[in-house]
N, C-alpha and C positions, 0 to 999 in steps of 0.2 A: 808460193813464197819460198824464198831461197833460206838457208839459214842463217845467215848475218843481215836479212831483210826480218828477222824473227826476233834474234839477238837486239838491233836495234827496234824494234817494234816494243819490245818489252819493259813498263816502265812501272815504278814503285805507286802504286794506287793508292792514297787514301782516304778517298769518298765513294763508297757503294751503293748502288740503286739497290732496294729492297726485293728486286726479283728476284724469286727462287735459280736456284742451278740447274739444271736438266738433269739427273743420276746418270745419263752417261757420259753426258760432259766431265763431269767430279768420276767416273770409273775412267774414264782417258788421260787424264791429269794422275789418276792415283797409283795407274798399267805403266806409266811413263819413269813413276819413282821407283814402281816395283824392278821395272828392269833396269836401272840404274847400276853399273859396278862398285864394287865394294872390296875390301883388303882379302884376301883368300874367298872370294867369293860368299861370303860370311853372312853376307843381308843382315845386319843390325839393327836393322832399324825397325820401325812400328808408327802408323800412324795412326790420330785419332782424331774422325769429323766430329768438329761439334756446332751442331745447328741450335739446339736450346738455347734462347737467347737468355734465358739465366743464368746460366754456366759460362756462355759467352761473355756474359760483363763481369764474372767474377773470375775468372783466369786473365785476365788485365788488369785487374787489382793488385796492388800493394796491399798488406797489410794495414790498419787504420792507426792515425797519429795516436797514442793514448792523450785523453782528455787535460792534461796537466802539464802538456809542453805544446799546448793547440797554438799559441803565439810565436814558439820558434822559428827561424829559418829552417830548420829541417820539419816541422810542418808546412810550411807554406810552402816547400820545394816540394813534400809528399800531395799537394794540393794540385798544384802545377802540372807536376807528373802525371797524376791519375788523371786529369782532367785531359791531358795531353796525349793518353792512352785511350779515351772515349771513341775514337774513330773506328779504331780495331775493330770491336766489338758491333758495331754498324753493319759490317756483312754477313752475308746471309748464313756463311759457313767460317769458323776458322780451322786452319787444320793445324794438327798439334803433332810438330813431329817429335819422335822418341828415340833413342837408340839404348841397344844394351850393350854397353864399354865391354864388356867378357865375353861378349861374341863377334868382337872386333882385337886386331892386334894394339900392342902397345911395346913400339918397338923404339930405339934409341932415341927415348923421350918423346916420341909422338906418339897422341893419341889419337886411333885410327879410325874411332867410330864418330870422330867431329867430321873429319874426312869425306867417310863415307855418307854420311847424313847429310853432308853440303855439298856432295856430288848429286845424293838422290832427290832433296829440296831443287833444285838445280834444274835438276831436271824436269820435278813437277811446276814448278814456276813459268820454265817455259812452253811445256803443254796447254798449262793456264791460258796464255796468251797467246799460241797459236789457236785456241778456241774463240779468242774474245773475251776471256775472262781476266780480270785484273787481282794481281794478288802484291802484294808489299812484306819480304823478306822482315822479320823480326827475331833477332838473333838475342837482345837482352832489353833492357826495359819491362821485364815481367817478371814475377816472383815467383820460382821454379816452387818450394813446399805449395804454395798457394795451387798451382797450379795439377802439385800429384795429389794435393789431397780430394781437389775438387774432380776429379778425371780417374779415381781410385788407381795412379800409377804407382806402384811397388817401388819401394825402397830404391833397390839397385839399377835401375831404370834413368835416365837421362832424358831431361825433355830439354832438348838442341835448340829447337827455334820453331816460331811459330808464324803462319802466314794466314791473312783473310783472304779469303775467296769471293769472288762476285762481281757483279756484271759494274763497272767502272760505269762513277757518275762525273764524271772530271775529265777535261783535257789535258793532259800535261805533255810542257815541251822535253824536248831530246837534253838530255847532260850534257855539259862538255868533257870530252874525254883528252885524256893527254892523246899526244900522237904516237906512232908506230916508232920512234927514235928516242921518243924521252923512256920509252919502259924497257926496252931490248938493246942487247949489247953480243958482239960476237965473238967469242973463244976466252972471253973473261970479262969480271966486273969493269963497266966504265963509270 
């Protein structure tokens, strides 16, 4: 397979068959992030498998509504949500990526280690799926404290985005993509 036969191959999964990963399917996926570039060659980033499925369903959590606004719209949206995040947690792996902002630049307002993080996710996502394995980019809808306290992540530490890993129980069809004319333009904005 060519690489925009991979590109397109790759799609956001989220129903997973309960089969295990092969460890060295999940070490091809994880060699694929490691050699990923990054701002001064800086590798920021960290990642973290988590197979315990109790940890698994609690770094998908939100915080719980307290007891005394259980009626509100902002509980019944925290109800929704969580309930909406349930899927996540279904794979047999999530992996939790991390980076450390001080071991990345932060140069005229950009911060270099989202950068680097969504170049090396990027890259493991699509190792995923040149294996067969299905994984679904999670950039927000999780509760970053929830998620360092449960994963004992240090303070300083950034947890970027998170993806499930595993063997896709679903078919899903191709997106539509704009075309090659609506995104590109030649020697200036059109």
């Amino acid at each position: 397979m060519d690489f925009l036969e991979l590109v397109q191959k790759r799609r956001s999964i989220r129903k997973y068959k309960s089969d295990s990963v092969p460890e060295e399917k999940l070490n091809y996926v994880l060699e694929a992030a490691r050699l990923s570039p990054s701002w001064s060659n800086r590798q920021c980033w960290n990642y973290i498998i988590v197979t315990d499925e109790a940890l698994r369903k609690k770094i998908v959590m939100r915080r719980e509504t307290p007891a005394n606004v259980a009626g509100t719209t902002r509980a019944i949206e925290e109800r929704k949500s969580r309930r909406s995040r349930e899927w996540i947690a279904q794979a047999p792996i999530i992996i939790v990526g991390c980076a450390d902002p001080t071991k990345s630049g932060d140069k005229e307002e950009k911060q270099y280690y989202l950068l680097d993080m969504g170049i090396s996710m990027e890259h493991l996502i699509l190792a995923a799926a040149e294996q067969g394995l299905g994984t679904c980019w999670i950039g927000g809808g999780f509760n970053e404290q929830i998620v360092k306290e449960a994963l004992d992540i240090p303070k300083d530490i950034r947890v970027v985005a998170l993806t499930p890993l595993g063997y896709p129980d679903e078919a899903t069809e191709p997106k539509s993509r704009k075309t090659l004319e609506e995104i590109t333009s030649r020697d200036r904005w059109e």
